[in-house]
C-alpha positions in Angstrom: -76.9 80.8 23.3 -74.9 78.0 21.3 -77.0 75.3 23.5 -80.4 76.9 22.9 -79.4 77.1 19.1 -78.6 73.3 18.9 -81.8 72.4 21.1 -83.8 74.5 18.4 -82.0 72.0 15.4 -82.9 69.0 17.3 -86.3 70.3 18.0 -87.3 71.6 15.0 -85.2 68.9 12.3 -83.6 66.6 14.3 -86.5 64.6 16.4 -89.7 65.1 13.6 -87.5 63.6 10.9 -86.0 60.3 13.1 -90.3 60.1 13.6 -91.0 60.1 10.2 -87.8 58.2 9.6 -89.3 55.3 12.1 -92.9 55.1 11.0 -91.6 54.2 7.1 -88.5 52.0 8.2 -91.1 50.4 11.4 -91.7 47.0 9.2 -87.7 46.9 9.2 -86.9 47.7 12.1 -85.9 45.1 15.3 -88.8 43.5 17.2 -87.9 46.0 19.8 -88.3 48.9 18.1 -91.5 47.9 16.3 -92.8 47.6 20.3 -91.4 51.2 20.7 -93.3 52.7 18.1 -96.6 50.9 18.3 -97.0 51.7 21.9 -96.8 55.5 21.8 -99.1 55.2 18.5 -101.7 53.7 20.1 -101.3 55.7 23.6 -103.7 56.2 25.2 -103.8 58.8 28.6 -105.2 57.9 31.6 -107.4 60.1 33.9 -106.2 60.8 37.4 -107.6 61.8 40.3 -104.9 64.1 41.8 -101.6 65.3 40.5 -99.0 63.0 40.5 -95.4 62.0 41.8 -93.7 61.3 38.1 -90.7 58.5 37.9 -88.9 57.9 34.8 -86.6 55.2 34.1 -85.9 54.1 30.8 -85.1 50.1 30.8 -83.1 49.0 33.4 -82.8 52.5 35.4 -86.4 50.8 36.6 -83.7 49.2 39.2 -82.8 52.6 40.4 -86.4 54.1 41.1 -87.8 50.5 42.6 -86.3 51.4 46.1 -87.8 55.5 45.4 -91.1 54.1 44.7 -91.9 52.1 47.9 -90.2 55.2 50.0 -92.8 57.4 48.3 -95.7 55.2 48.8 -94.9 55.0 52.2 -94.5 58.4 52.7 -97.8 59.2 50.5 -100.1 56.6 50.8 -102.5 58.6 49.0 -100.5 59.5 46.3 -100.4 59.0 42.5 -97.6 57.7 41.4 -96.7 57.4 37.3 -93.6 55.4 35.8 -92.6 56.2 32.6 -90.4 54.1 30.3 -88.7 54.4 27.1 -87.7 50.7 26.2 -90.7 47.8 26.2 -88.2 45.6 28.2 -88.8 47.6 31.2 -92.2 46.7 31.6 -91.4 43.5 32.7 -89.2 44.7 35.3 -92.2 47.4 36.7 -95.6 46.3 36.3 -96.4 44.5 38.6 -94.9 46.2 41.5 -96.8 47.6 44.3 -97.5 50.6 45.0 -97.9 52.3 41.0 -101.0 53.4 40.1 -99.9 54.1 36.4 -97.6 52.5 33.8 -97.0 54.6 30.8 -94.8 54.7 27.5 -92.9 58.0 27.3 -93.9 59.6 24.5 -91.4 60.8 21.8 -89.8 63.9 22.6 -91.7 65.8 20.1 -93.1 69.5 21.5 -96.3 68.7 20.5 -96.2 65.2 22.1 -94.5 66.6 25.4 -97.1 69.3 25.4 -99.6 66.9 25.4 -98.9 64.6 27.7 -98.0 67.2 30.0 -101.2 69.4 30.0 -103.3 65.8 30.3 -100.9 64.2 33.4 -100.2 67.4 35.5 -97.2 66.1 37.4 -96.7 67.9 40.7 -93.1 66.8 40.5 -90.8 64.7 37.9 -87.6 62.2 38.9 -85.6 60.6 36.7 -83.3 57.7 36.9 -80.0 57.7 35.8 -79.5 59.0 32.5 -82.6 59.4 30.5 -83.5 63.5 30.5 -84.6 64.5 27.2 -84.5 67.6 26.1 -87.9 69.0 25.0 -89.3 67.2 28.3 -86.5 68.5 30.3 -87.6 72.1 28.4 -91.2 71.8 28.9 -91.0 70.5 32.5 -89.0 74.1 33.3 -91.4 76.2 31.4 -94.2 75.2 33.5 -91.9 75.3 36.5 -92.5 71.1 37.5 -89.8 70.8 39.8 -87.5 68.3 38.3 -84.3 65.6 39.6 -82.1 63.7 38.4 -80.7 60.9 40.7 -78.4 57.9 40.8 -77.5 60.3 37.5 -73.6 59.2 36.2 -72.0 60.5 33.6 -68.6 58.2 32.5 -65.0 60.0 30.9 -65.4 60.2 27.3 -69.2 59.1 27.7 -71.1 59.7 24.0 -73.5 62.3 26.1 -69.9 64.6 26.1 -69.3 64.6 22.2 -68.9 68.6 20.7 -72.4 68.4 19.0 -74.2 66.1 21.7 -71.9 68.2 24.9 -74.3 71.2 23.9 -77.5 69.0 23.5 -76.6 67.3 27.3 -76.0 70.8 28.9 -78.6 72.2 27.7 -81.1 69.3 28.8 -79.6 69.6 32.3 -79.9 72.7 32.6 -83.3 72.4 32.7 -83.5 70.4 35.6 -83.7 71.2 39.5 -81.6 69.4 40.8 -78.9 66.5 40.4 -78.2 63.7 42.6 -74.8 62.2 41.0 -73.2 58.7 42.3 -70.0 59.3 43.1 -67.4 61.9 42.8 -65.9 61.1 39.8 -69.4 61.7 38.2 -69.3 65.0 40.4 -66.1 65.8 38.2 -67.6 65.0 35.0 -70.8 67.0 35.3 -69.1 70.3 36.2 -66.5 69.5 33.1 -69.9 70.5 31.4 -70.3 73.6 32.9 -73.9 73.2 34.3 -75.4 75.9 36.5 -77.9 73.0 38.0 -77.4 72.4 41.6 -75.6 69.0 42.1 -75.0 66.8 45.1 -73.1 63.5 45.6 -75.5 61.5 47.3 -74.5 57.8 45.7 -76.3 55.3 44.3 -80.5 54.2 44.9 -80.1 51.0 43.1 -78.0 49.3 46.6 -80.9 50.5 48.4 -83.6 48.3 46.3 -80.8 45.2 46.2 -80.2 45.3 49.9 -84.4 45.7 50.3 -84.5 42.3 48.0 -81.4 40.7 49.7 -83.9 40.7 53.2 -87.2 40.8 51.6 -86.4 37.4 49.2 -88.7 35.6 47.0 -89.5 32.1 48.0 -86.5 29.3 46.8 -87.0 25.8 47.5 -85.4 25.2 50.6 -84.5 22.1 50.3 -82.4 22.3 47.2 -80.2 24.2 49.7 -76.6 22.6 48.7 -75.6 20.6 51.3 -72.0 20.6 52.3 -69.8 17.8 51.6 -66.4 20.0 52.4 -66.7 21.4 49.4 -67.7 25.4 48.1 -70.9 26.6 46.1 -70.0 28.5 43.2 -73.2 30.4 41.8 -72.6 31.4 38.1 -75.1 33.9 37.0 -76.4 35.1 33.5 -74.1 33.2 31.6 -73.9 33.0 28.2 -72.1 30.0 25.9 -68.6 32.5 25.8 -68.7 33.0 29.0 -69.4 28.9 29.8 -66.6 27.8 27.0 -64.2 29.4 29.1 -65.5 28.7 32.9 -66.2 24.8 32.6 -63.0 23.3 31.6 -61.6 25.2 34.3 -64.0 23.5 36.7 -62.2 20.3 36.8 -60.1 20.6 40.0 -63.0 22.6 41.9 -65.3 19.2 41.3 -62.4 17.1 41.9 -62.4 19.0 45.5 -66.4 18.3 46.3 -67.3 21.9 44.8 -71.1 22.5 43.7 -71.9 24.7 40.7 -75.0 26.7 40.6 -75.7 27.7 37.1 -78.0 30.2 35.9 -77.9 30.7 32.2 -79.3 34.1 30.9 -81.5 32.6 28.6 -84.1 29.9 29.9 -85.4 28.6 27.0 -85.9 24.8 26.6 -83.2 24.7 23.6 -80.5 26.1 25.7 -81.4 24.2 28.8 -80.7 21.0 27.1 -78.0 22.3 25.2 -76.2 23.2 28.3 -76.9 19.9 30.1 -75.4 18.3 27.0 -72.1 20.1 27.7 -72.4 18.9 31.1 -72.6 15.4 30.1 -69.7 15.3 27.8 -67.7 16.2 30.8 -69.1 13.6 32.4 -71.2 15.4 35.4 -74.6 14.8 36.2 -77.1 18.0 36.3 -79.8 18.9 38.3 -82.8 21.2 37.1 -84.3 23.6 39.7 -87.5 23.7 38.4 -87.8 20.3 38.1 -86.3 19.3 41.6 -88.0 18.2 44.7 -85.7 16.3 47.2 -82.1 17.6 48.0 -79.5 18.5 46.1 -77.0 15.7 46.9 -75.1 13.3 44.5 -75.0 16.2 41.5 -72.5 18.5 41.3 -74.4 20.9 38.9 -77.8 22.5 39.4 -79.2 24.6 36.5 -81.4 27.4 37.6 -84.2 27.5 34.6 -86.2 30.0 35.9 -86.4 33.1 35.9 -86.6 35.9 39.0 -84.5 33.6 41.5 -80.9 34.5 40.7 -80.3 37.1 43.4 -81.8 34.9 46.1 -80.1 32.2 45.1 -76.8 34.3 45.0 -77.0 33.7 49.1 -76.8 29.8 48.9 -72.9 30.5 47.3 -69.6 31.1 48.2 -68.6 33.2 45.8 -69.8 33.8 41.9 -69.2 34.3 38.3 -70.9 36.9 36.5 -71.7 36.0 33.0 -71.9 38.3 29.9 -68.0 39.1 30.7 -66.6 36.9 28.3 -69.3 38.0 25.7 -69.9 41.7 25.1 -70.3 43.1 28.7 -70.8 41.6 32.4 -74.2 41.6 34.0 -74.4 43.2 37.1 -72.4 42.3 40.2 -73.9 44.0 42.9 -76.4 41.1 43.5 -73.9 38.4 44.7 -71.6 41.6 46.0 -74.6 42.2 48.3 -74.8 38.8 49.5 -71.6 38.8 50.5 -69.8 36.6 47.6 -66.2 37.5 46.2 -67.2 38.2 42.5 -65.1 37.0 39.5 -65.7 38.6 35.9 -64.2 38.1 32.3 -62.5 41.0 30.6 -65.5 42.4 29.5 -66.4 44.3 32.6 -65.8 47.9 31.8 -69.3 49.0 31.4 -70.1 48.0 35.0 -68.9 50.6 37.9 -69.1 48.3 40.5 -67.1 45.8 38.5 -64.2 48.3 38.6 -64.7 49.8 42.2 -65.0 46.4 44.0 -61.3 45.1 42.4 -60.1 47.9 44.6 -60.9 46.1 47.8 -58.8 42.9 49.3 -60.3 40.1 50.9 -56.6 38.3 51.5 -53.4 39.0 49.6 -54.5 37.2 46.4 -58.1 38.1 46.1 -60.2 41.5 45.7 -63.9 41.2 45.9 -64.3 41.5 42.1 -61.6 39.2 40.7 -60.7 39.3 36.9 -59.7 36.1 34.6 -58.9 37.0 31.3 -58.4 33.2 30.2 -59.2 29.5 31.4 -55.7 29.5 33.4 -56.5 32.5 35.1 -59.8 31.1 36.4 -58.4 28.0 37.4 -56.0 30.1 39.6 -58.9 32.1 41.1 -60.7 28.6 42.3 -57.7 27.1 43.5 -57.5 30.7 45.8 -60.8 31.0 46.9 -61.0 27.2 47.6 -58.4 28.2 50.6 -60.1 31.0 52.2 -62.6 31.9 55.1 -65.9 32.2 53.1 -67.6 33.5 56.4 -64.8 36.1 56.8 -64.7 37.0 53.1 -68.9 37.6 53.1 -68.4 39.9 56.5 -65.6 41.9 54.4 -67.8 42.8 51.6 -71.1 43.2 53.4 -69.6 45.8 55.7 -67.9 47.4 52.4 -71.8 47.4 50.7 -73.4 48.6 54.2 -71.5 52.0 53.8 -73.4 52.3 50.2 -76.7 52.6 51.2 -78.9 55.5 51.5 -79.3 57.3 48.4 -83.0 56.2 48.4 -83.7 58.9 51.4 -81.7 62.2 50.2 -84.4 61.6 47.1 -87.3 61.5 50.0 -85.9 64.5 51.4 -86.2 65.9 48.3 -89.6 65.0 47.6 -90.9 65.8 50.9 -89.6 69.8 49.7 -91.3 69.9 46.8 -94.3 67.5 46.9 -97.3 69.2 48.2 -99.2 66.4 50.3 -102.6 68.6 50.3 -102.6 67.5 46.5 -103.2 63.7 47.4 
């Protein structure tokens, strides 16, 4: 009763004041947010021909469904498929992927709003990534008994979504669902700390499924920019930012000195910090190559700046072994990319955010080196090349594909869910 009475709060306060709240503030606000709210004001609902499979995702999580999208299309060719997002950076990420028939803003969670969009769409079933359920959708979808799951769903110790006020608000959300599909068992442990009566199953993460799917189905690189070995190792440093560079190129000295190649591929592509980061190259005396630019091989340079975007995981497979950037800055990027090419990973201290970045430090590839590696300071990455500059990389990519192989196959315990609930007649 305590849950319903803190739903009916945040129903009935809570969510039409933060509207109101938004609309005044909107000129205010961040760029992003201004996006946010213009979108669902000006939303307009598409007709559809049948009932549809519904995916949510609400930035990133896109990620997560990518791998659940082309398993449904396959499955039901004929099929409409919506995606949902919350945050206008995901449409990048999702709209032009095959095999959608409809990109949509969520709506705000407002009844009248949910009721809405739910009497005009008609899902035949509802799955959300991750972590985005919200409550008067999660309500709604129950009421009108849409089956509903959660999957690739984690839910961290101490996580903001466990706090007295928000604990209630998370239950009761949850509780509205079918079913849950957690990641692992420690997320296992944390949802039944909440005391939910919706059925819940450990059946790991979707998002290795969609990076292994990449990892063979690759975009085109320019082959022949392939580094070409000289006795040296490729080190492939990926969404960097300036913190993260200030500490990982004066550490670089030795690992040049040694015929190493570095692979670069700043987070930001913009022409300003192109140059800016060729300047930095040049006042320690190295010649840089851009990719974009490029046409014969990559020789005589020791540094190759990627400066476009879309390539990084591909180019992840010309390395050795990597650097994630954004460790040394607020929080790392994601690993599992180079992980699933096969390359020993090494992060900053800022890497607590990121699951595999944890997991993988618990796995040795020799004595000296895990398959997420952590430097907390320009001596410690020196240390860490000097290491991986003595082992087997062939040996060291075997290790850690066989360790990602054993990860895979979330994507079809959400088909077998589907296939229960999705009536095929409806196509």
């Amino acid at each position: 009763m305590f849950d319903y009475i803190i739903f009916l709060a945040y129903r009935l306060v809570l969510i039409p004041f933060a509207i109101i709240l938004l609309k005044i503030a909107k000129s205010v606000l961040p760029e992003k947010i201004q996006t946010m709210i213009e979108e669902r004001q000006d939303l307009v609902l598409p007709a559809m021909d049948s009932r549809p499979i519904w995916i949510h995702a609400s930035s990133g999580e896109i990620e997560y469904a990518k791998s659940v999208i082309r398993k449904a299309r396959a499955e039901y060719p004929q099929a409409t498929i919506l995606v949902t997002y919350s945050s206008p950076s995901a449409l990048k990420l999702i709209k032009n992927f095959p095999g959608i028939n409809f990109v949509l803003p969520l709506p705000w969670d407002h009844r009248d709003l949910v009721a809405n969009f739910l009497a005009h769409i008609k899902p035949q079933i509802c799955l959300i990534a991750r972590t985005d359920v919200w409550p008067e959708f999660s309500y709604q979808l129950n009421k009108l008994q849409i089956p509903t799951l959660l999957f690739s769903a984690t839910l961290a110790q101490g996580s903001s979504r466990t706090g007295f006020l928000a604990r209630s608000l998370t239950r009761f959300a949850l509780n509205q669902l079918s079913e849950i599909h957690c990641v692992s068992a420690s997320d296992e442990e944390e949802f039944q700390k909440l005391k939910i009566s919706t059925s819940l199953h450990c059946h790991g993460d979707t998002r290795y499924d969609q990076v292994y799917y990449r990892l063979h189905h690759p975009q085109p690189l320019k082959i022949q920019l392939y580094p070409q070995s000289q006795g040296g190792l490729t080190l492939v440093a990926g969404s960097t930012w300036p913190a993260d560079e200030a500490v990982l190129l004066p550490a670089l000295k030795n690992f040049f000195n040694q015929k190493g190649k570095l692979l670069i591929a700043p987070h930001e592509v913009k022409e300003e910090r192109i140059q800016n980061l060729e300047k930095k190259f040049r006042e320690l005396g190295l010649e840089t190559l851009r990719y974009s630019k490029a046409e014969k091989e990559w020789a005589k340079e020791p540094v190759m700046i990627l400066d476009q975007v879309g390539h990084l995981q591909e180019v992840y497979t010309w390395g050795d072994f990597a650097f994630v950037g954004g460790s040394f800055k607020d929080k790392v990027h994601s690993v599992m990319e180079p992980l699933a090419a096969g390359l020993p990973v090494i992060v900053g201290p800022l890497h607590k955010n990121n699951r595999e970045a944890l997991e993988f430090q618990n796995y040795s590839i020799t004595p000296e080196l895990k398959m997420v590696n952590v430097a907390h300071s320009e001596a410690e990455m020196k240390d860490l090349l000097q290491h991986f500059s003595k082992i087997n990389s062939l040996e060291a990519q075997q290790t850690i594909r066989s360790q990602i192989q054993k990860k895979l196959g979330a994507t079809t315990h959400v088909l077998t869910w589907i296939q229960q609930h999705f009536v095929k007649s409806s196509d």
